[in-house]
Structure formats: structure tokens, C-alpha cells
C-alpha positions, 0 to 999 in steps of 0.5 A: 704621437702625443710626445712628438708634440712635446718639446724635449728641452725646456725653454730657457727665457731671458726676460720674462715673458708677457702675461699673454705669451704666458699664457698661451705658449707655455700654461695653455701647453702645459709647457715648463720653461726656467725664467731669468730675472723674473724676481730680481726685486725681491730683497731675498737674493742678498739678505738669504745669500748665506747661511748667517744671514738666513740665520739672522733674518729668521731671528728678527722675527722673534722666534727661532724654533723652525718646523722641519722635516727629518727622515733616515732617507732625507726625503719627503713623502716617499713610497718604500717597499716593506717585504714583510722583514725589512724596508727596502732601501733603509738599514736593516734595524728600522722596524715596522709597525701596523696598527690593524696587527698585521706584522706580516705587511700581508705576507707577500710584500707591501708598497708603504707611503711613508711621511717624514717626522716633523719637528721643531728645531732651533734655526741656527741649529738646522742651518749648521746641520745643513751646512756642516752635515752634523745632527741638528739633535743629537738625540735623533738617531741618522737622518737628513733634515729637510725644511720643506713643509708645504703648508704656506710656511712662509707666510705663517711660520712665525720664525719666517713670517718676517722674511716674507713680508720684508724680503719677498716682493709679490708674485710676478707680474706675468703670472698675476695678470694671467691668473687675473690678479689671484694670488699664490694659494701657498708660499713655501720656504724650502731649504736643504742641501744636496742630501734633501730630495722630493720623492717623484710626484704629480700635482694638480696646481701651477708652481713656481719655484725661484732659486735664490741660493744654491741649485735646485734640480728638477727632473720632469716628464710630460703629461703624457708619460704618466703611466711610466710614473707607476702609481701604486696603492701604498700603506699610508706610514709615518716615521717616528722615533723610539727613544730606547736605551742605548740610544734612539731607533728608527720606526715606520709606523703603518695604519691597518692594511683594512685602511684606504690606500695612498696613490703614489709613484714608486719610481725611484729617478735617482735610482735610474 
């Protein structure tokens, strides 16, 4: 009964609504839409349109080291199935390690909330890798490099920070005026390529999200979907890097299963 009353295409808006219509026929609804011209000011659209140019503006910011995500999957925060021999899904040499001793990951299967790595790389360098699908550091063995911190880079990264106040104008109006005049609690830069993923999630908060080069795909369900999502009580786990000879290897590196779990989605959409 619920879903009948959610629309099964998402609005496709011309213009950009007014902060009443906003409000109440798509964020009173929980209703999604995609927004033509909604942020046409922003200096972003020409002075991000390519790769040398991103490059360059992230260099007249003084700093040219970016904080970027890799992982051998190219996804963010992720659940994976660890069978207590081998993680599902990735090649059969990424060990797994538990800090409680607990090798077996509980003899019978474990679901592992797995972060990505997060390093410090030069701009040009990650740009290049996305671009020609090259290792941004030779030393890490096979992965995919995502920028997609979500920690208001933005607007604290210094190789970013510039690019914000110089290319991004404020939020739009629609929204700032429905918000009573509150600004963006975070302002994130994500860049990727077509191997860069967002593990299927929920969140608390509105988000707005404008393209300003390439596609970004979303897959969206509705509220009341939410037991389709299967949320499971995951093993929180990082992945790290072992630097061993001939050449370095991948680790997941899980806290004790004594340890409080981590509620996440175990639905794979790319998979269905």
C-alpha cells in the first residue's frame, strides 16, 4: 500500500522549483527529482571541464597532495563476506586478520564492514590514474582509486579549499530558503571514474549532488523498501597494505568479533 504512493519515475524539473514547492512536494514527500540549471553560476562547470584543468586548479591552491580512497574493489565503505578462508568477491591472496585471534572469522562465515585506505597522493598523479587507468603508486598492489572522503574536503582540504571558494557559488537558493537560510553541514568533492562505486546505503540527511563533469548513476529505492536492503551486523575491517617482498599484498584487517557490530546493507545492486 505504501509503495502505490511512491511515484516510480523521478521527477525531471526544467528549472528549478521555488522553496515552497520544494518543500512541499518533493522534501515534505521524501520525494527525489533531478534539477536542470539549479547551479548554472558556479564557476566549477568550465574551470572543472577536464582533467588538466581540475589539475591546475587544485595546484593554485598551494598544495598538490589529495587524500584519496583506494581499495582492490574501487569501493567505499562496503560489506564483504569472509567464509573463514576467503573473501568473497576479491582474488584469493587478500588475507584477513582479526585483532581478538579469531582466524576462523567464527568458523561458520562472517559478513565484514570493510573501509577503504586512505592516502595521500599527488593531484596529477591520481588524475592521470583515473584517466589512463594506471596505478597512481606503483608500490600499492591492484586497486581502484576513488576521491570520495566525506568529511567536507572540499572546504578543508587544502589542495581543494581554493576551488571551493573560487568555483563553487552558495547553495541553491530553493533549498537555503526551505532550510531557513542554514547552510551545507558538508561540501564534498568526489571524483572517480567508471570503476568508482558507492556501496548501497541509507542516510539520515538531505543530499544534493550536482554533476559538473561525466555521469554519476544513482540507483534509488524508497523508504519503505527498507527491509529489501538487508541490513546485517558486520565485523567493522580496514583495508590495509602489507609491504612484503616481491611486491606488496592486500590485508583486511577485522577488530575482535567481541566488538560492537556495524549495521550495513549486504545487497550488492551491481550484482542484481
Amino acid at each position: 500500500d505504501t509503495r502505490a504512493c511512491v511515484p516510480r519515475d523521478v521527477p525531471r524539473l526544467a528549472a528549478p522549483p521555488s522553496a515552497l514547492a520544494f518543500a512541499t512536494e518533493y522534501l515534505a514527500k521524501n520525494i527525489p527529482f533531478v534539477c536542470a540549471h539549479a547551479t548554472d553560476d558556479w564557476r566549477a562547470h568550465a574551470a572543472w571541464s577536464s582533467v588538466d584543468k581540475v589539475a591546475e586548479r587544485a595546484r593554485a591552491s598551494g598544495s598538490s597532495v589529495i587524500r584519496v580512497n583506494v581499495a582492490p574493489h574501487g569501493r567505499g565503505d562496503a560489506a564483504v563476506y569472509y567464509t573463514g578462508t576467503r573473501v568473497v568477491g576479491l582474488d584469493d591472496d587478500v588475507d584477513v586478520v582479526f585483532d581478538g585471534g579469531d582466524d576462523d572469522g567464527g568458523g561458520e562465515g562472517t559478513w565484514l564492514f570493510v573501509e577503504p585506505r586512505a592516502v595521500d597522493v599527488d593531484v596529477d598523479d591520481f588524475l592521470r590514474s583515473l584517466e589512463n587507468g594506471v596505478a597512481v603508486d606503483e608500490r600499492i598492489p591492484h586497486y581502484r582509486a576513488y576521491a570520495s572522503m566525506q568529511n567536507d574536503n572540499l572546504r578543508t582540504d587544502p589542495a581543494l579549499r581554493a576551488m571551493y571558494e573560487e568555483d563553487v557559488g552558495e547553495a541553491p537558493a530553493f533549498a537555503t530558503e526551505a532550510f531557513a537560510g542554514a547552510q551545507p553541514d558538508a561540501v564534498n568533492l568526489w571524483i572517480g571514474n567508471d570503476g568508482s562505486q558507492t556501496a548501497y546505503h541509507k542516510d539520515y540527511y538531505e543530499n544534493f549532488y550536482t554533476v559538473v563533469t561525466g555521469v554519476k548513476i544513482f540507483t534509488l529505492r524508497p523508504p519503505c523498501d527498507y527491509a529489501m536492503m538487508r541490513y546485517t551486523p558486520c565485523v567493522p575491517a580496514k583495508f590495509e597494505i602489507v609491504d612484503d617482498e616481491p611486491k606488496p599484498r592486500w590485508r583486511v584487517r577485522c577488530a575482535s568479533l567481541a566488538e560492537p557490530r556495524v549495521s550495513w546493507s549486504v545487497v550488492d545492486v551491481d550484482s542484481h
